[in-house]
N, CA, C and O atoms as a CHARMM CRD file, in Angstrom:
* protein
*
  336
    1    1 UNK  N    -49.68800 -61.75800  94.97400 PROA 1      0.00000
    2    1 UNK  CA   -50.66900 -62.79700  95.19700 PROA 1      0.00000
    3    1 UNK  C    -51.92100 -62.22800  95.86600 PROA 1      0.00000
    4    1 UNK  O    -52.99800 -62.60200  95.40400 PROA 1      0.00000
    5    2 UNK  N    -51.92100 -61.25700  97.03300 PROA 2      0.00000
    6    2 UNK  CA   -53.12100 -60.78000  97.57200 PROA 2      0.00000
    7    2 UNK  C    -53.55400 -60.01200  96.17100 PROA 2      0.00000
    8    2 UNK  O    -54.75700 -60.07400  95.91700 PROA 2      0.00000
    9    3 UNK  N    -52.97300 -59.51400  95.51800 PROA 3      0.00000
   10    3 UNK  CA   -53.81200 -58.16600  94.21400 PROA 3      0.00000
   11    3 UNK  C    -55.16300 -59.40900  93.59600 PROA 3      0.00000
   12    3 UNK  O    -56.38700 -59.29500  93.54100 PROA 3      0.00000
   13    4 UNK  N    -54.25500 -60.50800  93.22300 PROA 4      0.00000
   14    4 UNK  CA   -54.95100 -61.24000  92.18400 PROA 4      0.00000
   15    4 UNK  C    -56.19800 -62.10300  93.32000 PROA 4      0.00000
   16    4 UNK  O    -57.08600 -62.83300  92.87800 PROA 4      0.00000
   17    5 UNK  N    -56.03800 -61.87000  94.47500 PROA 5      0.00000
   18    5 UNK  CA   -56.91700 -62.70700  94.80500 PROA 5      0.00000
   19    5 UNK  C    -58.28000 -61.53000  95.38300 PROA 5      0.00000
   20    5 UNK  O    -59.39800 -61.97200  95.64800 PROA 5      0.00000
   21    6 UNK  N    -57.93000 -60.00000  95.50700 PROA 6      0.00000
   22    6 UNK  CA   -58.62400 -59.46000  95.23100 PROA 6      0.00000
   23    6 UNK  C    -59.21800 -58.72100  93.85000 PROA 6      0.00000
   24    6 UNK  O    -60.05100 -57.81500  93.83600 PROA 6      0.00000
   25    7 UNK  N    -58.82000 -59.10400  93.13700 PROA 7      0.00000
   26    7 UNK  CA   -59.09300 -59.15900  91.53100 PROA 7      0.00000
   27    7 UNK  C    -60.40700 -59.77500  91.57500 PROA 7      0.00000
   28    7 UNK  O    -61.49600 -59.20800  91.49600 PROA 7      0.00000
   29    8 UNK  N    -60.14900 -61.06600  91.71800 PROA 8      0.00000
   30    8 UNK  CA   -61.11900 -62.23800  92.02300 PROA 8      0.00000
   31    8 UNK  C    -61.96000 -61.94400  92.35700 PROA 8      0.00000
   32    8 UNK  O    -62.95200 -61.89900  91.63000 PROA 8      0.00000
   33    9 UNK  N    -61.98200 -61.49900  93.99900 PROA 9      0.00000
   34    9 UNK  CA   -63.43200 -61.29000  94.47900 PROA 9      0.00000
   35    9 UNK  C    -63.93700 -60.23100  94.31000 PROA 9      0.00000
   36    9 UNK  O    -64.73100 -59.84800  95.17000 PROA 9      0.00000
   37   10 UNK  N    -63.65100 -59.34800  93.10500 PROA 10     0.00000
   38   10 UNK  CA   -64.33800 -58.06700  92.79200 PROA 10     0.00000
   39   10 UNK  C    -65.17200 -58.32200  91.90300 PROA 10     0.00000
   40   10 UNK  O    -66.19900 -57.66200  91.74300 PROA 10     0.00000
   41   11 UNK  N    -64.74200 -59.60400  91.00500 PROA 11     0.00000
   42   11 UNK  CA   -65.14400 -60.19100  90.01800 PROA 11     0.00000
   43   11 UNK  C    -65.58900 -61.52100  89.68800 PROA 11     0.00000
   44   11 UNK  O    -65.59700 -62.08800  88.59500 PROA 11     0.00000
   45   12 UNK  N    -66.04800 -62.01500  91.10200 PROA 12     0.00000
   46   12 UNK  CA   -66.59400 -63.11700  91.57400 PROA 12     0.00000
   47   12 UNK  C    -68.11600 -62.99300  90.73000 PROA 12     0.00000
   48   12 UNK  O    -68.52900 -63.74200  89.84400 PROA 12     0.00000
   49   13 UNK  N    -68.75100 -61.85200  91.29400 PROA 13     0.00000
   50   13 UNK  CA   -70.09200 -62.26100  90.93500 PROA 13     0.00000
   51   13 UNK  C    -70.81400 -62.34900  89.61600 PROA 13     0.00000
   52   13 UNK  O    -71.86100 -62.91400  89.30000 PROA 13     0.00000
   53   14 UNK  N    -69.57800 -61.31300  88.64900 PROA 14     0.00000
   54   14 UNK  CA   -69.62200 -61.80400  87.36000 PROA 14     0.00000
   55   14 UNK  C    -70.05200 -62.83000  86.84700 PROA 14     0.00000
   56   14 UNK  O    -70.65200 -62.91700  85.77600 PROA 14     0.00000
   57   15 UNK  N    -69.67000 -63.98000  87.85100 PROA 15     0.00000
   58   15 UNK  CA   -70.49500 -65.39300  87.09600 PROA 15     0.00000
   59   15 UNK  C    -71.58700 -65.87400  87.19300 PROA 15     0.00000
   60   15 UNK  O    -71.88000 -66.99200  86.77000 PROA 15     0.00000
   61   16 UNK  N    -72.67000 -64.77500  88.00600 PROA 16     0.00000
   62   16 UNK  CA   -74.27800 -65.25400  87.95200 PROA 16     0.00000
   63   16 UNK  C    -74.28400 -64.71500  87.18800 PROA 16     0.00000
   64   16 UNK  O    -73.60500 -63.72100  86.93100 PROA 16     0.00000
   65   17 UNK  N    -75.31200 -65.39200  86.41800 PROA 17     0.00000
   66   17 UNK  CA   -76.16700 -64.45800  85.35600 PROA 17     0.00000
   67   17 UNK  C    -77.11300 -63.59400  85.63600 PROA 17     0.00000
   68   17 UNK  O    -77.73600 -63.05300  84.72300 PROA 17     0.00000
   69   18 UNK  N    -77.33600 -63.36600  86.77100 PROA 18     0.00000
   70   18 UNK  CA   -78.82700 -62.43000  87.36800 PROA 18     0.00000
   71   18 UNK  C    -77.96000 -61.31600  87.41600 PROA 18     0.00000
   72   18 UNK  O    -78.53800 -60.26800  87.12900 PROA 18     0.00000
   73   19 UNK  N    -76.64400 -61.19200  87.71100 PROA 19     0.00000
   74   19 UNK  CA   -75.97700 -60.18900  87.96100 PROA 19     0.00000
   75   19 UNK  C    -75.91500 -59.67100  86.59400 PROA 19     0.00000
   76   19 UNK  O    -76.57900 -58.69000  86.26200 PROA 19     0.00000
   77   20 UNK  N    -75.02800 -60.38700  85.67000 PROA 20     0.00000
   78   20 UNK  CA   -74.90500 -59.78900  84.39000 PROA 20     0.00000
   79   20 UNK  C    -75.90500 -58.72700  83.79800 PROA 20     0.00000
   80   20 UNK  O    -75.80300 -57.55500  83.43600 PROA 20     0.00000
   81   21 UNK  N    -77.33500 -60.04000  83.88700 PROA 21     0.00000
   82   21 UNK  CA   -78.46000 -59.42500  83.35700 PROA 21     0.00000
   83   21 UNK  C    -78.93800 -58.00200  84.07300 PROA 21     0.00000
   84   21 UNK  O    -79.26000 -57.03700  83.38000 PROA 21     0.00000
   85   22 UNK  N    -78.95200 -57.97000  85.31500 PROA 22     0.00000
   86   22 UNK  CA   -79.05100 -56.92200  86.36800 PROA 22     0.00000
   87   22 UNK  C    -78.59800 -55.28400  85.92500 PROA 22     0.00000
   88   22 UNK  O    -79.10300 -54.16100  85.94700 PROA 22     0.00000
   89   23 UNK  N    -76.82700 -56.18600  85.36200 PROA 23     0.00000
   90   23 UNK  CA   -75.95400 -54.84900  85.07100 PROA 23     0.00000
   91   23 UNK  C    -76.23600 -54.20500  83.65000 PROA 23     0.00000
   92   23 UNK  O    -76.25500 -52.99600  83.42200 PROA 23     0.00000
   93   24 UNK  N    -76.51400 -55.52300  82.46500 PROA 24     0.00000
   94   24 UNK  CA   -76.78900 -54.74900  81.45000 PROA 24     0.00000
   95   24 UNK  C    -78.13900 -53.61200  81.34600 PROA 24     0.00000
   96   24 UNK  O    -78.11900 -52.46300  80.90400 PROA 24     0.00000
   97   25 UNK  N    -79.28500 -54.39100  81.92100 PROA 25     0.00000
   98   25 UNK  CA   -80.54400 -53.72800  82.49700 PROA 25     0.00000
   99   25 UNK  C    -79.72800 -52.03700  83.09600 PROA 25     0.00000
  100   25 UNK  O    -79.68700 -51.10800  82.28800 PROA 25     0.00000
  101   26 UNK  N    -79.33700 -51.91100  84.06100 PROA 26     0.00000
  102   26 UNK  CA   -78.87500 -50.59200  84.44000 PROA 26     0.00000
  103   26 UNK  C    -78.15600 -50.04700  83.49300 PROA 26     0.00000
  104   26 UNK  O    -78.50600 -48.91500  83.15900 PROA 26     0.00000
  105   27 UNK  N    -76.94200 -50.66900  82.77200 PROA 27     0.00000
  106   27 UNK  CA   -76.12200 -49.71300  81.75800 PROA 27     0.00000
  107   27 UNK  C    -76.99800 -49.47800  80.77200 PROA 27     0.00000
  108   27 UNK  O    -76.72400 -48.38300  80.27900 PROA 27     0.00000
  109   28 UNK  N    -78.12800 -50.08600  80.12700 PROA 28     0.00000
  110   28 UNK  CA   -78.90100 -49.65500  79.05900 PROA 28     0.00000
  111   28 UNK  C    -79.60500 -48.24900  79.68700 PROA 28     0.00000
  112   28 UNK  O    -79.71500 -47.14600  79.15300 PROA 28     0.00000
  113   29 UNK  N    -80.01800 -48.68600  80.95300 PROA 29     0.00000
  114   29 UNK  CA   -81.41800 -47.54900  80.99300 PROA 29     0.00000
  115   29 UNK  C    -80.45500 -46.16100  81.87800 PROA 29     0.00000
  116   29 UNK  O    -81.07000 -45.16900  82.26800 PROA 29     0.00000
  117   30 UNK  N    -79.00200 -46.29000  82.08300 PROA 30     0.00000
  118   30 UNK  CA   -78.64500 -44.98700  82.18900 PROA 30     0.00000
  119   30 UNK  C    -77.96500 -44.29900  80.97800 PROA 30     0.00000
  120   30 UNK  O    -77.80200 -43.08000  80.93000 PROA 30     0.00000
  121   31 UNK  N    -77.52400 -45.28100  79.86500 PROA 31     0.00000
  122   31 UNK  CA   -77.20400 -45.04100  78.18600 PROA 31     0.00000
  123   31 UNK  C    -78.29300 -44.07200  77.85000 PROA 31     0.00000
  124   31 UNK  O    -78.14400 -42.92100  77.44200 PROA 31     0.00000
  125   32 UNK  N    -79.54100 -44.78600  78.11000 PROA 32     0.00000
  126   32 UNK  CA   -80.86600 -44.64100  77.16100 PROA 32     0.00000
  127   32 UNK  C    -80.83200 -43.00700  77.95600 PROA 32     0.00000
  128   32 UNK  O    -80.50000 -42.20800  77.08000 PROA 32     0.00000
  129   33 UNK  N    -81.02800 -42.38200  79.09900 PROA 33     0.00000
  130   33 UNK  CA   -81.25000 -41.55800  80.07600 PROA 33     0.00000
  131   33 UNK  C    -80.52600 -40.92700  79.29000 PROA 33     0.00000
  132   33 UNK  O    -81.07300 -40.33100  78.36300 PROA 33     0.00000
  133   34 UNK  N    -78.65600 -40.86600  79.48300 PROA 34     0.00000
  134   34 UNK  CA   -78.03100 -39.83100  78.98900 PROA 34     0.00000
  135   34 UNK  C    -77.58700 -39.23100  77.20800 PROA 34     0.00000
  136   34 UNK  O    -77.26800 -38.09900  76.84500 PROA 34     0.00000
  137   35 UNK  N    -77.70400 -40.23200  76.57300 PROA 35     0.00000
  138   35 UNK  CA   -77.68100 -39.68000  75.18000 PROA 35     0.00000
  139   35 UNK  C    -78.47800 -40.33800  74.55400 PROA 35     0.00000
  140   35 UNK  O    -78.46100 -39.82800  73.43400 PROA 35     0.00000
  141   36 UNK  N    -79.36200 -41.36900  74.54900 PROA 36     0.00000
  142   36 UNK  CA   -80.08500 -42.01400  73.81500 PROA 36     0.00000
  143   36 UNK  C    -81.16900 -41.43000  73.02800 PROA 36     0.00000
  144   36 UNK  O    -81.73200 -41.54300  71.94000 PROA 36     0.00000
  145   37 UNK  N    -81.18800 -40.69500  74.19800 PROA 37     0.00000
  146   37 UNK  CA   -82.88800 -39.81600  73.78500 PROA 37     0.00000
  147   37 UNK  C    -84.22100 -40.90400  73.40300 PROA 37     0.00000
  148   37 UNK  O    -84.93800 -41.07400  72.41700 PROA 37     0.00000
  149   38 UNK  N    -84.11400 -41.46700  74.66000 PROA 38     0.00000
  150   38 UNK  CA   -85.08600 -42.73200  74.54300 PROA 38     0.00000
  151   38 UNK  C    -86.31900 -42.26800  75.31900 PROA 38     0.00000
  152   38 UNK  O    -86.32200 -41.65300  76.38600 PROA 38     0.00000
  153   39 UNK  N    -87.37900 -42.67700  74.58600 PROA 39     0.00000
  154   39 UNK  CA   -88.85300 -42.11600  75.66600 PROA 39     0.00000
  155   39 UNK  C    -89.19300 -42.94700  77.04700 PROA 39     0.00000
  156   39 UNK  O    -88.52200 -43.88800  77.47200 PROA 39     0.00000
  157   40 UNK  N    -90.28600 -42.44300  77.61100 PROA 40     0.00000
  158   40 UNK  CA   -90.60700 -42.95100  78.81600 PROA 40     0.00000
  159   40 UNK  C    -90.61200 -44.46800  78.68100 PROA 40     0.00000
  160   40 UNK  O    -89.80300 -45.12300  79.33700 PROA 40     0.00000
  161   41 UNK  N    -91.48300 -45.06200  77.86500 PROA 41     0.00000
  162   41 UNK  CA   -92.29800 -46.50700  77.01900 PROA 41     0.00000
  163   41 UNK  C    -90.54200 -47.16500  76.44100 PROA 41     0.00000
  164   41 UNK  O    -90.28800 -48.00000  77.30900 PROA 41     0.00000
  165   42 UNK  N    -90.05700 -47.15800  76.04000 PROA 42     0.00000
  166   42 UNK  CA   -88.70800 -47.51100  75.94100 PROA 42     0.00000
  167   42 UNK  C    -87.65300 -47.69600  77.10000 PROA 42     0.00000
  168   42 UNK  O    -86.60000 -48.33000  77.03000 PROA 42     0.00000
  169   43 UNK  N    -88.01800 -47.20000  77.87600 PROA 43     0.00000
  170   43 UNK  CA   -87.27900 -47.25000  79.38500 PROA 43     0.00000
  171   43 UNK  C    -87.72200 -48.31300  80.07000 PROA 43     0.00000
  172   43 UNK  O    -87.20300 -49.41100  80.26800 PROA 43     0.00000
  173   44 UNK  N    -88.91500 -47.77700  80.46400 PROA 44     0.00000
  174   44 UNK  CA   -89.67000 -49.04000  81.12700 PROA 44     0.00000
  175   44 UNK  C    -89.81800 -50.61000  80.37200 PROA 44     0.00000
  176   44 UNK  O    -90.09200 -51.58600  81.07000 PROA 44     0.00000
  177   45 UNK  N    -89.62600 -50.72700  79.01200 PROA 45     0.00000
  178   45 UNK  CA   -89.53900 -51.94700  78.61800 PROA 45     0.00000
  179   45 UNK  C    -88.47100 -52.43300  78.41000 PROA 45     0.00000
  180   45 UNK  O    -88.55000 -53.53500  77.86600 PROA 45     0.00000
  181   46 UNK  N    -87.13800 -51.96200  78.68100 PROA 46     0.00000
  182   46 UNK  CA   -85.83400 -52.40700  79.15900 PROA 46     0.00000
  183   46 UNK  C    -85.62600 -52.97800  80.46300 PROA 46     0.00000
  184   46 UNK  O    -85.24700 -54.12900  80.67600 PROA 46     0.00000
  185   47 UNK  N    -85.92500 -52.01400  81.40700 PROA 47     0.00000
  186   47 UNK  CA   -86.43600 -52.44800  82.83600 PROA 47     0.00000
  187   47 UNK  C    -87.16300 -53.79100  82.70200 PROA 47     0.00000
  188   47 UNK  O    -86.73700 -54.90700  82.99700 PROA 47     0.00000
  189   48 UNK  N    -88.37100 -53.43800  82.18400 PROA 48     0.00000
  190   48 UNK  CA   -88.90800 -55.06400  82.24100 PROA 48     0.00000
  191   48 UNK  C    -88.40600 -56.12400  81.78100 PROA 48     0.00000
  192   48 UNK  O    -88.49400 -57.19700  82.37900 PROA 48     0.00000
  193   49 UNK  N    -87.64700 -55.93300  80.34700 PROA 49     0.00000
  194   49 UNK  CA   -87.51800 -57.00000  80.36700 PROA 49     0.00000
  195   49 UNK  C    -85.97500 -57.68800  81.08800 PROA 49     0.00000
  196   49 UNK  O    -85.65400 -58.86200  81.26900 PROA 49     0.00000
  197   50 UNK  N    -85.42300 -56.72200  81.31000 PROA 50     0.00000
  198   50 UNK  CA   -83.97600 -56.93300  82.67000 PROA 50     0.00000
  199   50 UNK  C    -85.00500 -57.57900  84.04500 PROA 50     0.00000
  200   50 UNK  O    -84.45700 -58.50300  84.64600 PROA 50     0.00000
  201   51 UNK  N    -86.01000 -57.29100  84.42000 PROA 51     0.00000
  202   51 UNK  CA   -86.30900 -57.58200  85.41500 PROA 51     0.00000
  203   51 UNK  C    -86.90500 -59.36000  85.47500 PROA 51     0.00000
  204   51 UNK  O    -86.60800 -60.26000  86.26100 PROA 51     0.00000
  205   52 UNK  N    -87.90200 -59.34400  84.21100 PROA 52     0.00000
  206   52 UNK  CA   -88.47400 -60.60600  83.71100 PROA 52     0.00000
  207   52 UNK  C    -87.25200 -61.85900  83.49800 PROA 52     0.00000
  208   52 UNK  O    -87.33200 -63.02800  83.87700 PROA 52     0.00000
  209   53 UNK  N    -86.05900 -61.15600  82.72800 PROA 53     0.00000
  210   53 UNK  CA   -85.18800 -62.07700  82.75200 PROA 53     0.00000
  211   53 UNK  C    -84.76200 -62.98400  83.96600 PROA 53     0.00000
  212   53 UNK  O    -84.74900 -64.21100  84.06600 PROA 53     0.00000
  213   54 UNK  N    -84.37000 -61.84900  84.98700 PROA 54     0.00000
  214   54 UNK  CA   -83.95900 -62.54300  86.15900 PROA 54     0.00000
  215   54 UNK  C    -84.25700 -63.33800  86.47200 PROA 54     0.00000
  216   54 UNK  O    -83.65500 -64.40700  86.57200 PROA 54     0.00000
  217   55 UNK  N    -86.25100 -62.81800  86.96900 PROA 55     0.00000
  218   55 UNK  CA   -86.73500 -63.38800  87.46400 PROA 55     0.00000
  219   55 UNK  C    -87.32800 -65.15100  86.56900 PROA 55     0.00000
  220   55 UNK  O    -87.99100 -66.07300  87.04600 PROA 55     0.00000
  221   56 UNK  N    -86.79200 -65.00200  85.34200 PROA 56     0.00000
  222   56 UNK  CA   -87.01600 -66.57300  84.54400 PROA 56     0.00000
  223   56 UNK  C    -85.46200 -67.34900  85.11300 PROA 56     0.00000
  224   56 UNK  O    -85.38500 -68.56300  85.30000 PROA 56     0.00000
  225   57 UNK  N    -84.45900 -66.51800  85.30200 PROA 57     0.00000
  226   57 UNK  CA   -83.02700 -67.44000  85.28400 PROA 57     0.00000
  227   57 UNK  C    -83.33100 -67.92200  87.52100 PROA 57     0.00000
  228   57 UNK  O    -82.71000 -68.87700  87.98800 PROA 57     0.00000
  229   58 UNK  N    -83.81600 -67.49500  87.98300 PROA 58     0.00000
  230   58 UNK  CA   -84.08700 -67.43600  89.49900 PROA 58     0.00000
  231   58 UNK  C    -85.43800 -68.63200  89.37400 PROA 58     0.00000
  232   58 UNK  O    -85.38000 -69.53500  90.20900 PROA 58     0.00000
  233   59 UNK  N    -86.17100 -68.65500  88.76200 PROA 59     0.00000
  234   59 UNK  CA   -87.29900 -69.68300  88.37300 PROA 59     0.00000
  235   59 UNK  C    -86.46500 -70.70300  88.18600 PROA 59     0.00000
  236   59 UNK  O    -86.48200 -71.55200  89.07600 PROA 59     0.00000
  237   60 UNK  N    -85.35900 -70.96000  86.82400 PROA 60     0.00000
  238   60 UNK  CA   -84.93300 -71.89500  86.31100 PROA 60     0.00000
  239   60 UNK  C    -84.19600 -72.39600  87.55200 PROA 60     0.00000
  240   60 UNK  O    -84.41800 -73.56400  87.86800 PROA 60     0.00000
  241   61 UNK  N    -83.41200 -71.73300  88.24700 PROA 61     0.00000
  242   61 UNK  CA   -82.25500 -72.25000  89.15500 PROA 61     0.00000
  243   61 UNK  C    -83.07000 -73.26300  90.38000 PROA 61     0.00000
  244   61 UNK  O    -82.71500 -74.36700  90.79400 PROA 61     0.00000
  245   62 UNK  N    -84.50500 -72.28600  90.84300 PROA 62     0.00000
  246   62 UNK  CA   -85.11900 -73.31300  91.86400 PROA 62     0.00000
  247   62 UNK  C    -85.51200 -74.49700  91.33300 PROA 62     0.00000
  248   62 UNK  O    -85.43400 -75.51200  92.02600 PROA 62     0.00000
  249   63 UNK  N    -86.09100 -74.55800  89.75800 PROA 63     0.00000
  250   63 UNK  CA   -86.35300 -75.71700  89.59600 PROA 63     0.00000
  251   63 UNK  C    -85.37900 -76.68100  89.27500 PROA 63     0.00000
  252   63 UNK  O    -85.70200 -77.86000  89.12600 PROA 63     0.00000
  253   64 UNK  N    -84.25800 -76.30700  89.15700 PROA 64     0.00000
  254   64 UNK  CA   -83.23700 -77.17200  89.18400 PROA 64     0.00000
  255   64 UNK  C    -82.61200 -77.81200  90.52500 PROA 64     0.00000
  256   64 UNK  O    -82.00000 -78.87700  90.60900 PROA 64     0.00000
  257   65 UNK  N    -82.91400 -76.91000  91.53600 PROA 65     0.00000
  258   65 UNK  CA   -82.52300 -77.71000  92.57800 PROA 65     0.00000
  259   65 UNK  C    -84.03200 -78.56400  93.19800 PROA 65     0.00000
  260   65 UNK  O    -83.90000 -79.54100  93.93500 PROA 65     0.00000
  261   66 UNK  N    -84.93600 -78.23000  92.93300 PROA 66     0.00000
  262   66 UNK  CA   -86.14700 -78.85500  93.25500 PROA 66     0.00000
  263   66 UNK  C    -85.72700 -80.14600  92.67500 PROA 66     0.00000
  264   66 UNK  O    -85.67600 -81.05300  93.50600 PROA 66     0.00000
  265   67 UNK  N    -85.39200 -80.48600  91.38200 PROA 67     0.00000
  266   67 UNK  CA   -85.65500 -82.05600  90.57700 PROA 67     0.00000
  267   67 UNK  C    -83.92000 -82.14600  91.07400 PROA 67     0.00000
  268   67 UNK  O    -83.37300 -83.01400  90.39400 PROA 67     0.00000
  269   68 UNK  N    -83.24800 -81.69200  91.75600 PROA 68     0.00000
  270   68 UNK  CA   -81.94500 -82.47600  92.40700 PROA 68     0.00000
  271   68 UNK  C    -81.32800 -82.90800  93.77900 PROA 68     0.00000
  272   68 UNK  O    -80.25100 -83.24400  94.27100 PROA 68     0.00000
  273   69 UNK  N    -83.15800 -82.62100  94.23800 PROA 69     0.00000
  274   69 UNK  CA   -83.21200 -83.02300  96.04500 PROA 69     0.00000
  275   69 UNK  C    -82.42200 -82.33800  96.49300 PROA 69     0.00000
  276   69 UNK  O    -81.61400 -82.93700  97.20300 PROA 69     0.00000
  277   70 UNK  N    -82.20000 -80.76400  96.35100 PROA 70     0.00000
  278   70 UNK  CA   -81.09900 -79.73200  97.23500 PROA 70     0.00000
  279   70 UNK  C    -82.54400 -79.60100  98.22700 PROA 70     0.00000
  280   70 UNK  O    -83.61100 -79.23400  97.73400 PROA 70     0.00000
  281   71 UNK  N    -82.41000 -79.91700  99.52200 PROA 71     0.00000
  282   71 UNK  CA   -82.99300 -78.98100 100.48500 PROA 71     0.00000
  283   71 UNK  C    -82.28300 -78.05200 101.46300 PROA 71     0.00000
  284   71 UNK  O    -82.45300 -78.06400 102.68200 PROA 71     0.00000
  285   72 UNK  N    -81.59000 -77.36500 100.88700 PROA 72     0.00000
  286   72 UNK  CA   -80.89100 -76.59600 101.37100 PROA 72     0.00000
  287   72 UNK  C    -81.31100 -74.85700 100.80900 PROA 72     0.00000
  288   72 UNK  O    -82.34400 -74.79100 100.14200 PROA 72     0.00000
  289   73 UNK  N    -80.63200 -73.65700 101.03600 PROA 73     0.00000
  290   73 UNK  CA   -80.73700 -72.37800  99.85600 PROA 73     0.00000
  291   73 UNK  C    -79.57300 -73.07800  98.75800 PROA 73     0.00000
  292   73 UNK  O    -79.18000 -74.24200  98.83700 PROA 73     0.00000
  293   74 UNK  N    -79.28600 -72.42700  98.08800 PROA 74     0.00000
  294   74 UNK  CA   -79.12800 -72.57700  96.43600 PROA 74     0.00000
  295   74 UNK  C    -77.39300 -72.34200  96.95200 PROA 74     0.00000
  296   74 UNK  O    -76.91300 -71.98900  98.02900 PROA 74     0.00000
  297   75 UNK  N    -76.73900 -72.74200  95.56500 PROA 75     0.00000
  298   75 UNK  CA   -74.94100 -72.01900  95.98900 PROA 75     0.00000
  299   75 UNK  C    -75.13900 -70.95600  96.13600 PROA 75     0.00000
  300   75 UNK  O    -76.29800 -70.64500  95.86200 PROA 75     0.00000
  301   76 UNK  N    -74.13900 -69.70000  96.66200 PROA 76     0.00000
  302   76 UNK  CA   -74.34400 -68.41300  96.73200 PROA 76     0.00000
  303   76 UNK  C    -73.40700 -67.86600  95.41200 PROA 76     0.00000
  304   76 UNK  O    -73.50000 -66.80100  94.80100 PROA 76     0.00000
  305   77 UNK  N    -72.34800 -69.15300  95.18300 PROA 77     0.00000
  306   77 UNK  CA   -71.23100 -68.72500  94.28400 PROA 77     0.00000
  307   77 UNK  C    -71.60800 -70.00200  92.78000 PROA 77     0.00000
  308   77 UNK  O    -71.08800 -71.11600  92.83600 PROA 77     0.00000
  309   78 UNK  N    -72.08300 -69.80500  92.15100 PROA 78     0.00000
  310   78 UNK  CA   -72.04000 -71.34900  90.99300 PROA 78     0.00000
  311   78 UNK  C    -70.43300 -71.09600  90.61400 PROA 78     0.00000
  312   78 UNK  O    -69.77500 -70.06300  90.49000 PROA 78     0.00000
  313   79 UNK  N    -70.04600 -72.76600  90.46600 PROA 79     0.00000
  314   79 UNK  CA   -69.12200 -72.59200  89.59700 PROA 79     0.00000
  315   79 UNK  C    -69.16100 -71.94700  87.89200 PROA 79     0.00000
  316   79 UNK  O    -70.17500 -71.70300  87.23900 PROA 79     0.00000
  317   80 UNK  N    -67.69700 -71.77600  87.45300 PROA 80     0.00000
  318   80 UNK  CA   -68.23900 -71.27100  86.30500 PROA 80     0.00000
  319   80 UNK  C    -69.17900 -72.12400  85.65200 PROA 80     0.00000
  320   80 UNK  O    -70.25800 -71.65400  85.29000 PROA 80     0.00000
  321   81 UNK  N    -68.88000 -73.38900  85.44800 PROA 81     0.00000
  322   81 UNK  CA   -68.90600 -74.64300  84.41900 PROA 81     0.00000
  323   81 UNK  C    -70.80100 -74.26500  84.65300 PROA 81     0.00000
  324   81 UNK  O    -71.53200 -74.42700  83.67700 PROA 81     0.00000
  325   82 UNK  N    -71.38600 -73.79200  85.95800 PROA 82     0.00000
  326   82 UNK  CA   -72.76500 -73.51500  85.83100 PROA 82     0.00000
  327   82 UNK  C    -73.50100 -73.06400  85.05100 PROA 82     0.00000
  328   82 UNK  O    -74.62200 -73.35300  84.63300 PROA 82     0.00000
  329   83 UNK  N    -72.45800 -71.97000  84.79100 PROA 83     0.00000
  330   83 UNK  CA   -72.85000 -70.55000  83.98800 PROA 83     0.00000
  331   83 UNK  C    -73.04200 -70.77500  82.94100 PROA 83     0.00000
  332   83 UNK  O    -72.33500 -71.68300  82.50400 PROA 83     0.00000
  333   84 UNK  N    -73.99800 -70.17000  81.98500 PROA 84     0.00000
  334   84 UNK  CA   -74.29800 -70.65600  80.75200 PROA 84     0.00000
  335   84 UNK  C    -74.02700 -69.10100  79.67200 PROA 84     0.00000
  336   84 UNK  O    -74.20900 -69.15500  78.45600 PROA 84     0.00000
């Protein structure tokens, strides 16, 4: 019972999407680094657009609590059912 409940929280944050997006952003641009043979201009527009993403799903989330009277910070954990 402790294994699975640290299972869990290794794999808790799996369910933001900033994270996801975060991680694919890094596994592409160390792919691209080690065998890709990807140029400078190809790097950096992975980066961006891993970074742009976030920062649209972090936009979307405030304005969702803006039009749902949260005056509080945001969950730290969404349920899954959040996750899209």
């Amino acid at each position: 019972m402790k294994e699975d409940s640290r299972i869990r929280r290794i794999f808790a944050p799996l369910a933001s999407r900033k994270v996801r997006v975060a991680l694919a952003t890094v596994a592409a641009s160390y792919a691209a680094q080690i065998g890709l043979h990807v140029n400078d201009d190809m790097m950096y527009t992975i980066l961006g657009v891993g970074v742009s993403l976030i920062l649209g799903i972090a936009h979307e989330d405030a304005g969702r609590n803006i039009s749902s009277g949260a005056t509080g910070p945001p969950n730290p954990r969404p349920s899954t059912d959040e996750v899209r």
